[in-house]
C-alpha positions as CSV (number, residue, x, y, z in Angstrom):
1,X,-0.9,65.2,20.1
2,X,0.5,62.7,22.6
3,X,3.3,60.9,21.3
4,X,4.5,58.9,24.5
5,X,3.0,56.5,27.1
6,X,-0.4,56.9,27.7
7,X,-2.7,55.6,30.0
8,X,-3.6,51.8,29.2
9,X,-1.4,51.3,25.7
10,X,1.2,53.0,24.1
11,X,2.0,55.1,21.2
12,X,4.8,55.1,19.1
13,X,6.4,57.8,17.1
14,X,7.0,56.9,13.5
15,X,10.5,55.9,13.5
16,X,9.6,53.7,16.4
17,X,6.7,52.2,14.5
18,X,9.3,51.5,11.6
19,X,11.9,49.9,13.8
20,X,9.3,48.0,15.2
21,X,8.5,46.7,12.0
22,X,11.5,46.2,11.2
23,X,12.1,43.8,14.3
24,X,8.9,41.8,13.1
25,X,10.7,41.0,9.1
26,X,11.8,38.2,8.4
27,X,15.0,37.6,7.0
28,X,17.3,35.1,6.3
29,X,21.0,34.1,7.1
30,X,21.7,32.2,4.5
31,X,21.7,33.1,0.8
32,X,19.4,30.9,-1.2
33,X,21.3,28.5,-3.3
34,X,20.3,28.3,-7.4
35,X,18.5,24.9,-8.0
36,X,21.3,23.3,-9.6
37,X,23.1,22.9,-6.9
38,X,20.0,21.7,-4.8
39,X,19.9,18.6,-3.7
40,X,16.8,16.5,-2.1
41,X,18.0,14.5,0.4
42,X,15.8,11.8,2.7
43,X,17.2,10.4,5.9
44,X,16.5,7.1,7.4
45,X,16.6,6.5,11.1
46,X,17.9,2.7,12.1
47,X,19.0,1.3,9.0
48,X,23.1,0.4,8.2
49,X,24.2,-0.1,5.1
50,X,25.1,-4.1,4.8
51,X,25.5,-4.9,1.1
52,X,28.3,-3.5,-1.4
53,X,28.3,-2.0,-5.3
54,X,30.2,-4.3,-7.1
55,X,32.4,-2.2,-10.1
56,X,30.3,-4.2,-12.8
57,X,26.7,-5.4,-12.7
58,X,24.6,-5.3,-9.8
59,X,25.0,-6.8,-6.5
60,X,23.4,-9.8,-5.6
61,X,23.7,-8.7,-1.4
62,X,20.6,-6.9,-0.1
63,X,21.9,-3.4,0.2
64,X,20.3,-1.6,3.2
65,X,19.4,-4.2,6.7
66,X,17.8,-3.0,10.4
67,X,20.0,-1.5,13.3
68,X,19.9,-3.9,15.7
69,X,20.9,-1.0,17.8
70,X,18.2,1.6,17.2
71,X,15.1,1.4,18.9
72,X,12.9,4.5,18.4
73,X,10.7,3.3,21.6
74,X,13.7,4.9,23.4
75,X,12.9,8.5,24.2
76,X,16.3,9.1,23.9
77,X,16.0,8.1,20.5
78,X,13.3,10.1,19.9
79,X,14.6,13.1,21.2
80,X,17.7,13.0,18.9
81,X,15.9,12.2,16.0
82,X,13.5,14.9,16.4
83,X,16.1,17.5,17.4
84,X,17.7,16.4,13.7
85,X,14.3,17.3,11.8
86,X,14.0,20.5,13.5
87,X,16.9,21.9,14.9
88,X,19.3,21.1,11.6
89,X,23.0,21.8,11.5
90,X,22.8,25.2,9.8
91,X,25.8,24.0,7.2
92,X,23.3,22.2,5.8
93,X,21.3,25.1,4.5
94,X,18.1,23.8,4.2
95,X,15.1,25.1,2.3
96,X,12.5,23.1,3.3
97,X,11.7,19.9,5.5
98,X,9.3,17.6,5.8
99,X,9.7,15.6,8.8
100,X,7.1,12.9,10.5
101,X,7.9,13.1,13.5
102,X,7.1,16.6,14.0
103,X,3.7,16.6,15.5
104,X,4.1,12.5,16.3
């Protein structure tokens, strides 16, 4: 039996099919966290915090307002927000994302 190159495809020995396999696994850096110390989290583009939390009661000041700044017609723009969704900083260790502008 031939168990090198042969003319129009290849063959591979068994421990070459294995690593190959191998190669095609995936795997993952980062250990899994246990869901309590999961968090959701949801980012906003273009909004700034404006209001405060008073220590008692509730505040009477709207608490979120518009960037005057941020205009997502800017490609620029664009590209950094969509670089965030899907090129996250790895500390960050995220499961799963669900971002909009993927596919926009």
């Amino acid at each position: 039996s031939d168990t090198g190159a042969s003319l129009g495809h290849l063959r591979l020995d068994g421990a070459s099919q294995a690593l190959a396999a191998r190669r095609l696994a995936v795997t993952t850096s980062a250990p899994i966290l246990p869901p309590e110390v999961q968090a959701d989290v949801l980012v906003v583009f273009g909004m700034v915090v404006i209001g405060t939390n008073p220590l008692l009661g509730v505040s009477k000041d709207e608490p979120y307002g518009f960037s005057s700044d941020f205009r997502l017609e800017d490609p620029w723009a664009q590209r950094r927000s969509l670089d965030l969704c899907v090129n996250p900083p790895e500390e960050l260790k995220i499961l799963s994302w669900n971002c909009w502008l993927v596919g926009f």
